[in-house]
C-alpha positions as CSV (number, residue, x, y, z in Angstrom):
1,X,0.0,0.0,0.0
2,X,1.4,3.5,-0.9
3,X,0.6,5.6,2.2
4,X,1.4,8.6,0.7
5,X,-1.4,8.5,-1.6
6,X,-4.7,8.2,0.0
7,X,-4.4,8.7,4.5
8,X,-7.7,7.7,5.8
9,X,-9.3,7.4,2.2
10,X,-8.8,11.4,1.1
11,X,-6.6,11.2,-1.9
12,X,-3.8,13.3,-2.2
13,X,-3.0,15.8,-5.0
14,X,-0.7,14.5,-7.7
15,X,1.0,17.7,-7.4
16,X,1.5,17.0,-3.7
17,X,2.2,13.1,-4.4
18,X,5.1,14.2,-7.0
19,X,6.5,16.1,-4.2
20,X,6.8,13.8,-1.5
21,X,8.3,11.2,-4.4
22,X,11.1,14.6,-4.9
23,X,11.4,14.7,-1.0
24,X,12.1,10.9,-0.5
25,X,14.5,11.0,-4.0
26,X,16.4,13.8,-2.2
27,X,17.3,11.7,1.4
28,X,18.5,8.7,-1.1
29,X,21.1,10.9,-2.9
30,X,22.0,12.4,0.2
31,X,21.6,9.4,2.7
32,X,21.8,6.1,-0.1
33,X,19.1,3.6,0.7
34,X,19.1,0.8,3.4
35,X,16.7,-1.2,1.3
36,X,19.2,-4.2,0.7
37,X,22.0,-3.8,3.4
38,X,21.1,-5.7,6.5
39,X,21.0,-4.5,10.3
40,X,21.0,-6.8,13.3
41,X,20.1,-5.8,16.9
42,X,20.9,-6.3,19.9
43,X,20.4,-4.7,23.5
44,X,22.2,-3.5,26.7
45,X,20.6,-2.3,29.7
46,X,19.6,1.4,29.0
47,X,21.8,3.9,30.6
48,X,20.5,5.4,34.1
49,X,17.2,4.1,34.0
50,X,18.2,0.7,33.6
51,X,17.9,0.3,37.1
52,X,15.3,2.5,37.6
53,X,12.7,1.5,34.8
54,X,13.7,-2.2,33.8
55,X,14.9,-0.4,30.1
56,X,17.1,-2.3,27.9
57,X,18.2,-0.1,25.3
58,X,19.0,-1.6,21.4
59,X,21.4,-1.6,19.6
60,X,22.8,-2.0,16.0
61,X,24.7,-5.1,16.2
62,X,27.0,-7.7,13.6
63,X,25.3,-10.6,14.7
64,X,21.2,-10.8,15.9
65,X,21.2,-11.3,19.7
66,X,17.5,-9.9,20.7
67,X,15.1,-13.1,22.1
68,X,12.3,-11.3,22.7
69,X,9.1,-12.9,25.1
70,X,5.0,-12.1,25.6
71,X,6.3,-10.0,28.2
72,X,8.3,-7.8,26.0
73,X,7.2,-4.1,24.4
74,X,9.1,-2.3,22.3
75,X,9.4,1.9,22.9
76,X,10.0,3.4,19.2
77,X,11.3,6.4,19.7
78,X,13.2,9.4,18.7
79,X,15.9,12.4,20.1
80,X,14.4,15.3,19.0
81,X,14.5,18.1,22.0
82,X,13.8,15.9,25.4
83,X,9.9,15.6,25.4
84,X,9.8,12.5,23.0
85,X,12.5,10.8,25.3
86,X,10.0,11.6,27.9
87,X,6.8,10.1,27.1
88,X,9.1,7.3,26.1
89,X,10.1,7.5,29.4
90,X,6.6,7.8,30.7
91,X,5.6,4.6,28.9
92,X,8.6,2.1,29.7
93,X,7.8,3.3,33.2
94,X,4.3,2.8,32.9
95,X,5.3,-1.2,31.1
96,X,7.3,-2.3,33.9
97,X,4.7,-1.1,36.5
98,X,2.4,-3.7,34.8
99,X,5.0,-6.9,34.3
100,X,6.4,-6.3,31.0
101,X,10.1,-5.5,30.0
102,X,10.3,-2.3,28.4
103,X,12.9,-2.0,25.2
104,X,14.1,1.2,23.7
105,X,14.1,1.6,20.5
106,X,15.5,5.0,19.2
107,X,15.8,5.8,15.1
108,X,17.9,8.6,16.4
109,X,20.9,7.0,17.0
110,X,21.2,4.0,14.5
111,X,23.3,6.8,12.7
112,X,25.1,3.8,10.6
113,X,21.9,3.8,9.0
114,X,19.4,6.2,6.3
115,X,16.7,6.9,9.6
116,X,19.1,8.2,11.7
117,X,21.0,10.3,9.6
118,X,17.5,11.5,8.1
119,X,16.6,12.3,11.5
120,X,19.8,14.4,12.9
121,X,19.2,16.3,9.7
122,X,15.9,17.3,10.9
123,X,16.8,17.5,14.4
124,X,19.5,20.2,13.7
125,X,17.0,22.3,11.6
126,X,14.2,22.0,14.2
127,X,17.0,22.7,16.9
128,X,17.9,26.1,14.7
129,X,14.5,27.0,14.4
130,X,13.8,27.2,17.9
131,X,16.8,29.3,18.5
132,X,15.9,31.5,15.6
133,X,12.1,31.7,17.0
134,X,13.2,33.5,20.3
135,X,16.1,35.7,18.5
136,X,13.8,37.2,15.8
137,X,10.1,38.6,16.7
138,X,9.8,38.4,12.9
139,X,10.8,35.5,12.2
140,X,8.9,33.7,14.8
141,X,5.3,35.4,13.6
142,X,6.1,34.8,10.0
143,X,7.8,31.3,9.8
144,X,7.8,29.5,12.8
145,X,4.7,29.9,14.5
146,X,3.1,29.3,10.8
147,X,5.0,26.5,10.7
148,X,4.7,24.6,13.6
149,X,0.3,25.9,14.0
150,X,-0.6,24.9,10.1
151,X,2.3,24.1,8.0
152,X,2.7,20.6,10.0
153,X,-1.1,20.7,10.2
154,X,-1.5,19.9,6.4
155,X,-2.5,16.8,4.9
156,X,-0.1,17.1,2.4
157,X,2.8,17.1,4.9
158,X,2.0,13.5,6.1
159,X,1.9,12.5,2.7
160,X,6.0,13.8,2.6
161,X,6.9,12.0,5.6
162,X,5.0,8.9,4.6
163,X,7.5,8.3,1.7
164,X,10.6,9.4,4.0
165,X,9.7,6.5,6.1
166,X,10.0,4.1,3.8
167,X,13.3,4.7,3.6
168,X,13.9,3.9,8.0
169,X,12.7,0.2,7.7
170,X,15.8,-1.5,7.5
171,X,16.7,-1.5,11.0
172,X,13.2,-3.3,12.1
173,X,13.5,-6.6,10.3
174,X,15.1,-8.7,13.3
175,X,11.7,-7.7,15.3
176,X,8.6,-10.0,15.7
177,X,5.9,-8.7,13.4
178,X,3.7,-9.1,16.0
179,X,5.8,-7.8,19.2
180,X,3.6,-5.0,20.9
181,X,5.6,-1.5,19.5
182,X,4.5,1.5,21.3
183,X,6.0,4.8,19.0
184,X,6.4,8.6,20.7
185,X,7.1,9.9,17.6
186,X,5.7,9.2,14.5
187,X,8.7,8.4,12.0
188,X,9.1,5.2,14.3
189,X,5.4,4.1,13.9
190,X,5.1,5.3,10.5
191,X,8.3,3.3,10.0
192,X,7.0,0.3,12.2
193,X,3.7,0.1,9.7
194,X,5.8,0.0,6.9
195,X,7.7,-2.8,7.6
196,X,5.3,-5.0,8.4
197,X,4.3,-4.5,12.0
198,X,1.0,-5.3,13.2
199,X,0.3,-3.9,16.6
200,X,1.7,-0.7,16.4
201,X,0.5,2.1,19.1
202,X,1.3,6.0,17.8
203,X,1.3,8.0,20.9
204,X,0.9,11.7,20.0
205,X,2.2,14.5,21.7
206,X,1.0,17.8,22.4
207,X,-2.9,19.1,22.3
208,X,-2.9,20.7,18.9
209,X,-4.4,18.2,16.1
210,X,-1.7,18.0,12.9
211,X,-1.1,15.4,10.6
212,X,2.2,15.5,10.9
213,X,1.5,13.1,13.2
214,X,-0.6,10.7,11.3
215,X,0.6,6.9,11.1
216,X,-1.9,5.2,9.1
217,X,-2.1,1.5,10.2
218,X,-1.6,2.3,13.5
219,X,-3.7,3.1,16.9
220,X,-3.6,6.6,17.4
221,X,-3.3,8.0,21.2
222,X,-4.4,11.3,22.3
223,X,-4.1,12.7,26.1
224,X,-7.0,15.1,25.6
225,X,-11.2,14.6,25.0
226,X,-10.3,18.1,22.6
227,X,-7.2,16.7,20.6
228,X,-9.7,13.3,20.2
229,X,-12.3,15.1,18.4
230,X,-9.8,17.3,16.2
231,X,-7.9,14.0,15.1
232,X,-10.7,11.8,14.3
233,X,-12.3,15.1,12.1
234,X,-9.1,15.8,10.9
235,X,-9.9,18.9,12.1
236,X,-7.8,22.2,9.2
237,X,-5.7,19.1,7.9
238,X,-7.4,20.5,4.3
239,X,-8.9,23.8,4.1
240,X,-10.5,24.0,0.6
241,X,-12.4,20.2,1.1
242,X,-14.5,18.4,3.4
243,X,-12.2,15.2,4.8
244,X,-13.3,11.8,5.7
245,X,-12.8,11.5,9.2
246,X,-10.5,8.8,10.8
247,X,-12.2,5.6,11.2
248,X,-13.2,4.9,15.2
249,X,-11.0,1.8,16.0
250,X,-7.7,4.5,14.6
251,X,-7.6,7.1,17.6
252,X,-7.8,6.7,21.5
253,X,-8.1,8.8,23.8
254,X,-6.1,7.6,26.6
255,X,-5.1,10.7,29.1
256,X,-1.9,12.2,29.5
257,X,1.6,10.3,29.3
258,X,2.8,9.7,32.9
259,X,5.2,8.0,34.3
260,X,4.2,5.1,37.2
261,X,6.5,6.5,39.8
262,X,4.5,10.1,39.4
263,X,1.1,8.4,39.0
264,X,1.6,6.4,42.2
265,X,3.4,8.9,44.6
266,X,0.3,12.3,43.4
267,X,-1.5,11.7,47.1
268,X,1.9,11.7,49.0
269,X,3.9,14.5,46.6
270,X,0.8,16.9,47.1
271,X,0.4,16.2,50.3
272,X,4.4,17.3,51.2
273,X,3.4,20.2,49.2
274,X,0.8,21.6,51.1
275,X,2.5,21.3,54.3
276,X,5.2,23.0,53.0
277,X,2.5,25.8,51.8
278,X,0.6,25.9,55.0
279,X,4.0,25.7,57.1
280,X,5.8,28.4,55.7
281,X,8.6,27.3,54.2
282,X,10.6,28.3,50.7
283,X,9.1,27.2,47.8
284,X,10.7,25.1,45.5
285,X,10.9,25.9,42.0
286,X,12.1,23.8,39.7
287,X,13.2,25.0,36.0
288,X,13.8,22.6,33.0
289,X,16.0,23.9,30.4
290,X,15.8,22.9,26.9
291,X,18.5,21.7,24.8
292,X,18.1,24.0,22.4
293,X,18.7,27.2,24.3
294,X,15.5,28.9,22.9
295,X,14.5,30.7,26.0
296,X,17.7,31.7,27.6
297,X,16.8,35.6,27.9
298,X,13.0,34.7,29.7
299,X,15.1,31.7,31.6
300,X,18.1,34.4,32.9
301,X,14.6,36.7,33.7
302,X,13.1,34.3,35.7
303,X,16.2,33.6,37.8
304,X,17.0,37.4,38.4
305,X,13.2,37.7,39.8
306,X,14.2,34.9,42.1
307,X,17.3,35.6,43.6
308,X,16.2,38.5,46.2
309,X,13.7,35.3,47.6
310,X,16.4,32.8,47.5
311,X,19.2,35.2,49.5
312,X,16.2,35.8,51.6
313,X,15.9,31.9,52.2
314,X,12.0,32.5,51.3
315,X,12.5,29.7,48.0
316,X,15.1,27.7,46.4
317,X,15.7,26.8,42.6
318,X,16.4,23.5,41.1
319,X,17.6,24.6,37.2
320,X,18.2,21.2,35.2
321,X,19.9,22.1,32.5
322,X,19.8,18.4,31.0
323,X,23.2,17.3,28.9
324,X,24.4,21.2,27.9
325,X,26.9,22.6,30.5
326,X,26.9,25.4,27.5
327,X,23.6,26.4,28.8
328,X,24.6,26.6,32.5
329,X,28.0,28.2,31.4
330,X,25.3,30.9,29.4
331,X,23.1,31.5,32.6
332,X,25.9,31.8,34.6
333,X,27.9,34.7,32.8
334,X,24.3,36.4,32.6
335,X,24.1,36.3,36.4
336,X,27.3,37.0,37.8
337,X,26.2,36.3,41.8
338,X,24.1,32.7,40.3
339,X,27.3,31.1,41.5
340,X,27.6,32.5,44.9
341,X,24.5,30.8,45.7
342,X,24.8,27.7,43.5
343,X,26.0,23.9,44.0
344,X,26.3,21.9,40.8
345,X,25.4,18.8,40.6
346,X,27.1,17.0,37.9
347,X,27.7,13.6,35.8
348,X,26.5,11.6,38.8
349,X,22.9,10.3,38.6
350,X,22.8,8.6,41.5
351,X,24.0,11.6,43.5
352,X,21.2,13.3,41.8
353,X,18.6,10.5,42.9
354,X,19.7,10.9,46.8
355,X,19.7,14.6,46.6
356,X,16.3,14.1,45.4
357,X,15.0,12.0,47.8
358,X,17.2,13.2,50.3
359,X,15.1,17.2,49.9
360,X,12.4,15.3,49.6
361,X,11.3,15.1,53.3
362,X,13.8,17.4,54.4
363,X,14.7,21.2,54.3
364,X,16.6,22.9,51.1
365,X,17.6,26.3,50.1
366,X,20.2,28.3,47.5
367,X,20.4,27.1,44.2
368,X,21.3,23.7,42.7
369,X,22.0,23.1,39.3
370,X,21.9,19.8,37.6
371,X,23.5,18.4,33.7
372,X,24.7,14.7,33.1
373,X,26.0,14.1,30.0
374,X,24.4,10.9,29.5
375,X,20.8,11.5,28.1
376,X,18.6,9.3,30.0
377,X,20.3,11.0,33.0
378,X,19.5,14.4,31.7
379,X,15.9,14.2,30.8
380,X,14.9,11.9,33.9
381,X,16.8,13.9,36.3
382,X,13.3,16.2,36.2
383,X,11.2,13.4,37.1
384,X,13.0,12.8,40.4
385,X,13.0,16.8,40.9
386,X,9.5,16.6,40.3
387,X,8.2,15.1,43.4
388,X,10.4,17.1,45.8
389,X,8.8,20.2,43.9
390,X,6.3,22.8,44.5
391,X,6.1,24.3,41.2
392,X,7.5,23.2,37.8
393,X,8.9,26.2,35.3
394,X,8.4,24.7,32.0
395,X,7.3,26.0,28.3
396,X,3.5,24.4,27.2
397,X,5.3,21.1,25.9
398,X,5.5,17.5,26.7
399,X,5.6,18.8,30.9
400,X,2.3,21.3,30.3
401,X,0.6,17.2,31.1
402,X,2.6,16.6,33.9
403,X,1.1,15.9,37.5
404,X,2.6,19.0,39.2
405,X,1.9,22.8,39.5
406,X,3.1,24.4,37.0
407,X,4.4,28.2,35.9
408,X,3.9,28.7,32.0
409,X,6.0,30.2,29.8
410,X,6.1,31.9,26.4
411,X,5.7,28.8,23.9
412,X,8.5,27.6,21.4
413,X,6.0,27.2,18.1
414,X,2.4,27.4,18.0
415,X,1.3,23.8,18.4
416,X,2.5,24.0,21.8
417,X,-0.2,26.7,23.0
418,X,-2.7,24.3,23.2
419,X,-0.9,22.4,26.1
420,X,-0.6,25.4,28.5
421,X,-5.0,25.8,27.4
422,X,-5.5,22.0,28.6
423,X,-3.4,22.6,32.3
424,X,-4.9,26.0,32.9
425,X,-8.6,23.9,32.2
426,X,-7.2,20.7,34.3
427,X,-6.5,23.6,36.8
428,X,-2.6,21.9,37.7
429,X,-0.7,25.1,35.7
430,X,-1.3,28.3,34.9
431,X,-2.6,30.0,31.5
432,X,1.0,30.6,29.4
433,X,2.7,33.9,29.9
434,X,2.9,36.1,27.0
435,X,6.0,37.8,27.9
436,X,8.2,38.7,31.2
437,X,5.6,40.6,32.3
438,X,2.9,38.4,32.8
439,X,5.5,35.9,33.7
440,X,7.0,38.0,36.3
441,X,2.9,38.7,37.8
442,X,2.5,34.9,37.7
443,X,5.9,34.3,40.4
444,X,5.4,36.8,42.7
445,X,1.8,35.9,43.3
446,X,3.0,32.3,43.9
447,X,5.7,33.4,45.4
448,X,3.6,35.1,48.0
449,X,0.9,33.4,48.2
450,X,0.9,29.8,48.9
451,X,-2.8,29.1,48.5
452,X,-2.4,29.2,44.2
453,X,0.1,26.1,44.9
454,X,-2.6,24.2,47.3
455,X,-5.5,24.6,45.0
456,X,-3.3,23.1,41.8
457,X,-2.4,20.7,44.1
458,X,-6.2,20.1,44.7
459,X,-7.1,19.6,40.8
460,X,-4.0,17.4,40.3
461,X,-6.4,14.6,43.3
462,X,-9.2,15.4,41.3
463,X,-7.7,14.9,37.5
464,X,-6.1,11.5,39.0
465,X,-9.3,10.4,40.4
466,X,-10.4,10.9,36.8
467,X,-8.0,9.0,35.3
468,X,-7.0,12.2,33.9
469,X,-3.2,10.9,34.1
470,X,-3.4,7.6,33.1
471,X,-2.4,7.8,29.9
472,X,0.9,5.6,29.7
473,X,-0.9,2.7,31.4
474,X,-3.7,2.8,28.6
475,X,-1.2,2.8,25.7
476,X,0.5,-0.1,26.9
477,X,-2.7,-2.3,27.2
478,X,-3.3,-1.2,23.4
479,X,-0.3,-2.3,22.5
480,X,-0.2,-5.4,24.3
481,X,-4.2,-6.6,23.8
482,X,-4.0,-5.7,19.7
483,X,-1.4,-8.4,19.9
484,X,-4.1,-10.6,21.8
């Protein structure tokens, strides 16, 4: 079947068809084509959350060495920024909660092969966007936020990434057609369907409906009742015809991607929170950094509003910087006195995980800054924050779903606004801040007052009672009962 022709039964322009034939032409000259070369897996226990989660991360290998069992689920995933690593995360976390053995799969870094070199092409020019969005006023109203609200919203664009994904099936043929294969990004579920898998889950990010993220042939999950209706309308995906919608048995909604050890602790973690409100001690900000760098001027404002509490031992700051010291280096020469007040916690996980549980219970103050080279370390180093924090400083991406009270800032592309709209409505985050202003409102009224904090923490009970974060646990029982 050519999936680039007709998604969901709406056929595609041959002027738009010729174009995503030019676009898949274009990565073999570049890239060559994997299409008769053959790649063999194997597996080692992931890095940092080996332990943690039970993840055993694959390989390219000379030789095939992967047995796999009923018991085991493969993660498809992707680097691209740290939120796809994170609902990856969310998922292996959410697997091993329920008996099975998690795998990690990431397209990213075969980088012998066509799919991974493919992918760090489009990760750099995503990566330079986002820096570019932040720099230029202009150039974020007249390409990005264009491109990321309706260009990735067309149709047409699925169509183009259809055929590019024909071209990443090489490295799937030592896996069981029938092996449960959970994707957080599409190219791996796109890819999955394409070489012959059968129970392939496509877990979508974000709130914002776009067919970028359409995987025809797979189950289709959605964390929001809004996203479910705009994805099986296929909601602007065309906006001179009428679209047939996606069949019933294609999307899901399932709730938001979370991992077990934040679904299970939300009673105790909002429960140390409240104390914390009601007993008058600093609050605990935590700031998550992306890669990219795209927010280091709002980022450097954020901490300069912060410091006079944190000298006043009224808060402390957790800044995770994930694996770029660069950033840190940046924030640092910004804010000359930042190091005065600042331990860094470096390339030691497990250090990380004690100071973590270690604040947890007990008192903390000053700042403490955390990067780990390795890149499981560096995105899951948030989740352990998480619990031992009162409120989360995060754009309206992959963390806008997360179980915590949140501060919103200025998004990085239009698709994200929708995220900070659905925690503002769950009531666990606020509305997103339009600039430093607004930002700058938002802190010192949490700052001050501690009763915002309690009553996000009362919405988080009431979403979990709902189900409202069960998302992870959901996707895996797709995965695993379309096999059964």
């Amino acid at each position: 079947m050519d999936r680039s022709k007709f998604i969901f039964e709406n056929e595609i322009s041959q002027r738009a068809y010729r174009k995503a034939v030019r676009n898949k032409a274009k990565f073999m000259r570049k890239y060559g084509d994997d299409a008769d070369r053959e790649f063999h897996l194997a597996c080692l226990p992931a890095p940092a959350i080996g332990d943690l989660l039970g993840v055993r991360n694959i390989q390219l290998a000379p030789e095939p060495s992967l047995t796999f069992d009923d018991k085991s689920v493969i993660i498809g995933n992707i680097r691209m920024g740290f939120g796809h690593y994170r609902i990856s995360m969310a998922m292996a976390s959410a697997a091993r909660a329920m008996g099975y053995e998690p795998y990690w799969f990431d397209l990213h870094s075969f980088s012998d092969a066509a799919c991974g070199k493919i992918i760090a092409e489009q990760n750099r020019m995503y990566s330079l966007g986002s820096r570019l969005s932040q720099m230029s006023a202009l150039f974020n109203r007249i390409v990005w936020e264009p491109l990321n609200s309706e260009g990735f919203r067309k149709l047409t664009y699925n169509s183009s990434d259809q055929k590019a994904a024909e071209l990443m099936t090489s490295v799937y043929r030592d896996l069981p057609r029938d092996i449960p294969f959970i994707a957080t990004h599409v190219w791996p579920a796109q890819a999955a369907v394409h070489a012959g898998l059968t129970n392939v889950v496509n877990a979508i990010p974000d709130n914002w409906p776009m067919a970028l993220h359409l995987s025809e042939g797979a189950v289709h999950t959605v964390q929001t009742p809004s996203a479910y209706l705009g994805y099986r309308a296929l909601r602007g995906m065309d906006k001179k015809r009428r679209l047939k919608p996606m069949p019933r048995e294609a999307v899901v909604y399932t709730g938001h991607y979370i991992d077990h050890e934040l679904v299970s602790s939300i009673e105790a973690d909002c429960k140390k929170r409240i104390e914390r409100m009601q007993g008058g001690k600093p609050k605990r900000w935590l700031m998550s950094v992306g890669g990219a760098g795209a927010q280091r001027a709002v980022f450097v404002a954020i901490i300069r509003e912060l410091l006079p509490y944190i000298e006043k031992g009224e808060a402390a700051l957790f800044i995770n910087v994930g694996d770029h010291r660069k950033v840190w280096n940046e924030l640092r020469a910004a804010i000359p006195r930042l190091a005065e007040l600042t331990v860094e916690h470096f390339d030691d996980f497990s250090a990380t995980a004690d100071f973590a549980e270690k604040v947890y219970s007990g008192d903390v103050g000053g700042v403490h800054v955390f990067c780990h080279s390795d890149i499981f370390a560096a995105v899951y180093s948030t989740n352990l924050l998480m619990r031992a924090a009162d409120v989360l400083i995060t754009k309206p991406s992959e963390l806008a779903f997360y179980p915590v009270p949140k501060l919103m800032i200025k998004r990085v592309g239009g698709h994200e606004a929708w995220g900070a709209i659905r925690a503002a409505e769950v009531g666990d985050g606020t509305y997103e801040c339009g600039d430093m202003l607004e930002t700058s409102a938002l802190l010192d009224l949490m700052q001050n007052n501690g009763d915002i904090i309690e009553q996000m923490c009362a919405h988080i009970l009431t979403a979990k009672k709902a189900g409202v974060y069960d998302g992870a646990y959901r996707a895996v029982e797709l995965a695993v009962h379309k096999k059964n």
